[in-house]
N, C-alpha and C positions, 0 to 999 in steps of 0.2 A: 504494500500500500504506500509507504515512503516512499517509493520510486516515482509512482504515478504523480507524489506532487514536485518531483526533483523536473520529472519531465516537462510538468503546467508551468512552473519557474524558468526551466529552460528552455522551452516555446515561448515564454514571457518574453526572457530576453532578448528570444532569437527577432519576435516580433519588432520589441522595439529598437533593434541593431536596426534592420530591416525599415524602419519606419526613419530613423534618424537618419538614414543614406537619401532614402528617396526626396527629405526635405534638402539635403544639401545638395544633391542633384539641383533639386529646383534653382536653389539660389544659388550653383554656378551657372547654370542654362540662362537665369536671368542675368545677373552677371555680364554674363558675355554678350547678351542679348545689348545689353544697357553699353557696353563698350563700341561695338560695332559701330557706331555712328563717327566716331574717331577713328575705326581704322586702329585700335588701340588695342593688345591683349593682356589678359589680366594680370601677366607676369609685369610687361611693362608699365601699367599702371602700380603697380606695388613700387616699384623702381621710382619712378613721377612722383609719387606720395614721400619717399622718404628722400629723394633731394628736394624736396620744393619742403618739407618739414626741419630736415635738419642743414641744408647748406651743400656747398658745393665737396665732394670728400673723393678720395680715390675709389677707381671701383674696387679695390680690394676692402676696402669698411663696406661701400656699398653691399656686397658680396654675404659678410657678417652678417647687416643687417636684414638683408632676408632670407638668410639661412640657404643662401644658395652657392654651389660651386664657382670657382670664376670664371672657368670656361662658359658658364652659364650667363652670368653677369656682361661677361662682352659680345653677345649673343642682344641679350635684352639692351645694351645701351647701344649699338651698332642699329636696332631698330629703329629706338627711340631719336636718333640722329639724323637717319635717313628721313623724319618726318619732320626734323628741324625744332623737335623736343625737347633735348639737350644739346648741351654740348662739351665739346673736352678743349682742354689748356694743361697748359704747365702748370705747375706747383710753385710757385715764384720762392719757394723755403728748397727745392728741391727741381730744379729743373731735369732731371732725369727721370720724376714723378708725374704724373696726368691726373688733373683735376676734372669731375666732372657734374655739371649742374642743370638745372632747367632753364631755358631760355624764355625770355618776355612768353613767346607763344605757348610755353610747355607750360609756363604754371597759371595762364588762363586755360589753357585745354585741361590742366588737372584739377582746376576750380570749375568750369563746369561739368567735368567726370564725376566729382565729388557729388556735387550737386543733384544730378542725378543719380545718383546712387543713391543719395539718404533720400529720395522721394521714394524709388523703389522699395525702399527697404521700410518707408513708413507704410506702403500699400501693401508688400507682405506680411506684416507683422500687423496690421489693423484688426485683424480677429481678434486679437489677443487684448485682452483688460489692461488699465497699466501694470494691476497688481500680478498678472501673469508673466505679461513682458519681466518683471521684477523677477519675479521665480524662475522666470526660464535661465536669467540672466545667471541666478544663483546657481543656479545647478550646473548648467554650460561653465562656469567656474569652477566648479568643484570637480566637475569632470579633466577640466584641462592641468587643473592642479594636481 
């Protein structure tokens, strides 16, 4: 008889794995859905977000900061140039170094990405009560923690 409830518990979870994927599904499909309009992918938007938040830095902090390889990093910043994004300089402390930051156009194009973004995200998340939103927040915490 213990078993059968190990199995309703383990169906439980398998559910709500299962239920938790399909929601993030969504919100990358949206996501992406919401970037297309720049021509922008979400890797290089995370990229946009944290030059235009913390300043102009090498791609190897870059790289750090989103927990990505740096063959990856020059990949994404090699995009975001070709669309006049960013851009790369010297390191004037180290001219053997390459700085690289957003340009006039990249942090209007990452202030309206944002923009859209928190609309999208007010329109998925409007089912939810504040006091849900709250809980959800708490637990998505707990989890990540």
């Amino acid at each position: 008889m213990g078993q059968g409830r190990a199995d309703t518990a383990q169906e439980r979870d398998e559910s709500l794995a299962e239920d938790f994927r399909a929601v993030a599904r969504m919100l990358r499909r949206a996501a992406a859905e919401s970037l297309a309009r720049w021509d922008v992918t979400p890797s290089q938007f995370r990229a946009l977000r944290v030059l235009t938040r913390h300043g102009d830095m090498r791609p190897s902090a870059l790289a750090e900061h989103l927990c990505i390889a740096p063959r990856s990093t020059t990949e994404v910043l090699d995009g975001l140039a070709a669309k006049g994004l960013i851009e790369r300089r010297p390191d004037a402390r180290d001219r053997r170094a390459t700085l690289v930051g957003p340009t006039g156009h990249g942090r209007a194009v990452g202030e309206q990405i944002s923009a859209a973004r928190g609309s999208q995200s007010a329109r998925f998340f409007e089912k939810l009560t504040p006091a849900d939103r709250a809980e959800l927040a708490r637990i998505l915490g707990e989890l990540l923690d």
